[in-house]
C-alpha positions in Angstrom: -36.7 -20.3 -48.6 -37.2 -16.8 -48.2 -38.1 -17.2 -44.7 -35.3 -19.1 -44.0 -33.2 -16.3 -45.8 -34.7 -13.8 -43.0 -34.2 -15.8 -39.9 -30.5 -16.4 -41.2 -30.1 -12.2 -41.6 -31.3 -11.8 -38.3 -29.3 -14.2 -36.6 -26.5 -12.6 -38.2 -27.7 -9.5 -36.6 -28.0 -10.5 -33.5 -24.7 -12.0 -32.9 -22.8 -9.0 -34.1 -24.5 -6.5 -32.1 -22.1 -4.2 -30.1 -22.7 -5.5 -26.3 -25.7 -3.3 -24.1 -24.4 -0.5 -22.6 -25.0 -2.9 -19.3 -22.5 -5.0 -20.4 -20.4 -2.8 -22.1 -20.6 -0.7 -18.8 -19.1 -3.5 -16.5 -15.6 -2.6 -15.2 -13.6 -4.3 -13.0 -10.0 -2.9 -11.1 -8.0 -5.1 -10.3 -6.0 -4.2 -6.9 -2.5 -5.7 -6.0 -2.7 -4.9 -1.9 -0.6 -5.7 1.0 -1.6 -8.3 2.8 -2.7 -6.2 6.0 -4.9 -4.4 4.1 -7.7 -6.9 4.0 -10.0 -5.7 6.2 -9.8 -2.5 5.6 -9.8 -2.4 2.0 -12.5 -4.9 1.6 -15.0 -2.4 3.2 -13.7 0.4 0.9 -14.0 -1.8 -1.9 -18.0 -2.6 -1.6 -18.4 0.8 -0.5 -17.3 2.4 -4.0 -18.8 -0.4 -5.5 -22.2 0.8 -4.1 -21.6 4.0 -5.3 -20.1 3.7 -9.0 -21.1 0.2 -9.7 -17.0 -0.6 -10.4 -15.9 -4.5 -9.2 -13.0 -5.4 -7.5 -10.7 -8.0 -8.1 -8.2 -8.0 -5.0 -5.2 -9.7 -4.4 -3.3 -9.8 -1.1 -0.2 -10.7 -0.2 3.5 -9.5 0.9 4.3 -6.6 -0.7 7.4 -8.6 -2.0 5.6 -10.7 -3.8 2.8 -8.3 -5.4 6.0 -6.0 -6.9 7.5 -9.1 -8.7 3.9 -10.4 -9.9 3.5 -7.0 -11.3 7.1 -6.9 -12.9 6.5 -10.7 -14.7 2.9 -8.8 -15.9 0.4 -9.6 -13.7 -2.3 -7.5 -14.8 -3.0 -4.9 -12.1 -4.8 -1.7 -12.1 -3.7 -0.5 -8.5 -0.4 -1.3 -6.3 -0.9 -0.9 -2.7 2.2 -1.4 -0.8 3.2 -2.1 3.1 6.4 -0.1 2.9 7.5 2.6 0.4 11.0 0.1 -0.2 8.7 -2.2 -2.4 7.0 1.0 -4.3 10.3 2.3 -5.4 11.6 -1.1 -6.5 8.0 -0.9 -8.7 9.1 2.7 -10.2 12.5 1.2 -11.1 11.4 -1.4 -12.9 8.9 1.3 -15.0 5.6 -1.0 -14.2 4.1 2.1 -11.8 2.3 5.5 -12.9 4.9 7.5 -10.7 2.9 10.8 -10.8 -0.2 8.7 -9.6 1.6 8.1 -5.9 1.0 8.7 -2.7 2.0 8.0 0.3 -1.3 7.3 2.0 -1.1 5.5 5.2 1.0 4.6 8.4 0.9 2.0 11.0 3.0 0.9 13.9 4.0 -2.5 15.1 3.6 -4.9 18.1 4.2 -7.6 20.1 1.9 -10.0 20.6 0.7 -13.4 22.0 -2.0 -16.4 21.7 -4.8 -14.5 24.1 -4.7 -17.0 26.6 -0.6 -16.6 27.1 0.8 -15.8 30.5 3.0 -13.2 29.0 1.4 -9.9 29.1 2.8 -6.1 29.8 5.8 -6.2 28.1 7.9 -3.2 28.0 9.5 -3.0 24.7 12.4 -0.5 25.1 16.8 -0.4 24.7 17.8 -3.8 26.0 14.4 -5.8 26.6 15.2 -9.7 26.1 13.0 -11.2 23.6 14.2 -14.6 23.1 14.4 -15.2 27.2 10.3 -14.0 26.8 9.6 -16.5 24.3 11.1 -19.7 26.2 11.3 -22.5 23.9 8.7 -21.2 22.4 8.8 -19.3 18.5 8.5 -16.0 17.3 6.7 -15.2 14.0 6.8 -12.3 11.4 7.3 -12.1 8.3 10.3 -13.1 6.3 13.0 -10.4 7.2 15.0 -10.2 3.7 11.5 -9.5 2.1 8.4 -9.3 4.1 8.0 -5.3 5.1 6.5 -6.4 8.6 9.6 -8.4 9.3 11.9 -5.5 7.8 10.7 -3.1 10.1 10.7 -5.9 13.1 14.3 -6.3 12.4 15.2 -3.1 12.3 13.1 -2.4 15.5 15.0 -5.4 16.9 18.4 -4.3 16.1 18.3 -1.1 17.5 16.7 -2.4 20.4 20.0 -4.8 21.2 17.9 -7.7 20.7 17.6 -9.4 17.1 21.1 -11.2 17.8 19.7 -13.3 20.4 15.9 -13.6 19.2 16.9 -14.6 15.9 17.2 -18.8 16.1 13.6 -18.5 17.5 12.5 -16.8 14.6 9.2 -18.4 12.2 9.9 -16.8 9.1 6.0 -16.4 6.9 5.4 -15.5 4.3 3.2 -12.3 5.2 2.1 -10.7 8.1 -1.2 -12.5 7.7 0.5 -15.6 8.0 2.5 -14.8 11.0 -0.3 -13.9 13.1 -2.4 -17.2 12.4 1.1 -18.7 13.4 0.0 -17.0 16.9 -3.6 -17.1 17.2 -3.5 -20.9 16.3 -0.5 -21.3 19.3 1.9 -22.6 16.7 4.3 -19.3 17.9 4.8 -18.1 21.5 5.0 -14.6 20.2 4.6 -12.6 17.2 5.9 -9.3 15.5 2.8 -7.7 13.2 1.3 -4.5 12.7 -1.3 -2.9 15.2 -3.6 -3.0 12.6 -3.8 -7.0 12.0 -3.9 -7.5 15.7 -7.4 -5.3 16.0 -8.6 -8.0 13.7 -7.9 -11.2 15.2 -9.7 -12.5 18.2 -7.1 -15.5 18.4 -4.2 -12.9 19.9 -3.5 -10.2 22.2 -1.2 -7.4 22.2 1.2 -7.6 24.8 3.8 -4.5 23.9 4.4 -1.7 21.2 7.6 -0.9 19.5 8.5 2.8 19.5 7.9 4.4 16.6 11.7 5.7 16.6 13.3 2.1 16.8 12.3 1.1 13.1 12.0 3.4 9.3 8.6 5.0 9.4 5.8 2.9 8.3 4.3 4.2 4.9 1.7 2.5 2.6 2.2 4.3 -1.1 -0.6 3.4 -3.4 0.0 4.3 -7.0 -1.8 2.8 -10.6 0.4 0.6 -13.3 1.5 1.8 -16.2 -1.4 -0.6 -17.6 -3.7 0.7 -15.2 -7.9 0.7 -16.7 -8.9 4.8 -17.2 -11.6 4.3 -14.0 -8.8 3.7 -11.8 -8.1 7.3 -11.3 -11.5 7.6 -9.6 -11.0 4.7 -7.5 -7.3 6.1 -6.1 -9.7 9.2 -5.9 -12.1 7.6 -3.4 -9.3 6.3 -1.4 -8.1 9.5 -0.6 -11.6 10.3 0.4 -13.2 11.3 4.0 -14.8 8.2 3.7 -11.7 6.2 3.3 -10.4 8.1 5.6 -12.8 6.8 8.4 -13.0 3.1 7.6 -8.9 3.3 7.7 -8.8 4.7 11.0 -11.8 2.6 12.3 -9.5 -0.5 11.6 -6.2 1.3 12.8 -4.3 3.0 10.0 -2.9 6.5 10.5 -4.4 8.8 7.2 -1.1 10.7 6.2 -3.0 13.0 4.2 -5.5 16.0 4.0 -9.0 14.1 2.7 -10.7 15.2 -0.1 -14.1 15.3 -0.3 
């Protein structure tokens, strides 16, 4: 009986340890990114994670729809957005660490087609006829109420004198992601995306640029919630760093700030 007593005690004992400090050292961020960061956040990611041991749990998608998810109280550490519009709807609704932003990234956007389309060359300037380009053929990009690629291709459109005549062809997706597999898989004659996310995919090719004056700049804030872990300030640290700052430029992205080391 007494035995029985002592194997009882140290069961007890055992199951209400505190966890190892392995365990109890396992931290995860969760990230909330545009959907065009993919790439290039993905090889940040498992960079920091060699250094620090931190995880990553990342979800991508429009901007749009990351701000709401965060508002109904998705649980997200870190808010990476495509255009600054979607950031300052965050602030408003007091889910953002306002002090924690910055605005860290910019990108442009182009034109592009499946790679084995005859169009090529395109000259995107005042007056250019989009909708006579694409035939019977459809454009994609993202949804223009919401989708910041599809903002800033409307914009880029408008100014241009060509969105009133494009816009029946127009594939509405529901990122920028989507839009350009629209393209690579043929499904769209042409698409509107950002530079970046045409680097990426083999299926298109880029057949014209917009000018940088014929849409709003193209900003990526990044900022922590307002329930953001205490490790994420070292992780909005890294992305700041010179080593962020050469993976984002390796896949594209314009570094809008001085680097720290």
């Amino acid at each position: 009986m007494f035995r029985l007593s002592r194997l009882l005690a140290a069961f007890v004992i055992l199951t209400t340890a505190p966890l190892s400090p392995a365990v109890a050292e396992d931290k995860t961020i969760t990230v909330f990114a545009a959907a065009s960061m993919k790439n290039a956040l993905d090889e940040i990611d498992a960079a920091y994670t060699a250094r620090t041991g931190v995880k990553f749990s990342v979800s991508y998608a429009a901007s749009s729809v990351l701000a709401k998810q965060i508002e109904q109280g998705a649980p997200a550490d870190v808010f990476v957005s495509a255009d600054t519009d979607w950031m300052d709807y965050a602030i408003s609704k007091k889910t953002i660490n306002e002090p924690s932003r910055v605005n860290l990234l910019g990108n442009s956007i182009v034109l592009i087609a499946p790679k084995d389309s005859r169009i090529d060359n395109v000259t995107v300037a005042q007056g250019f006829d989009l909708a006579r380009l694409a035939g019977d053929g459809r454009i994609a990009t993202g949804d223009v109420k919401s989708v910041p690629v599809g903002k800033y291709a409307k914009a880029a459109l408008e100014r241009l004198g060509a969105w009133q005549a494009a816009e029946p062809k127009f594939a509405m997706a529901e990122s920028v992601r989507a839009a350009l597999t629209l393209v690579a898989r043929g499904e769209a004659a042409l698409g509107i995306v950002y530079s970046t996310d045409a680097k990426v995919e083999p299926g298109v090719k880029v057949v014209g640029t917009f000018p940088a004056d014929s849409h709003p700049a193209i900003i990526y804030p990044v900022a922590a919630t307002t329930t953001a872990k205490s490790e994420t300030s070292g992780y909005l640290t890294f992305l700041r760093s010179t080593t962020s700052k050469s993976i984002f430029e390796k896949y594209g992205f314009k570094f809008l700030i001085s680097p720290v080391t």
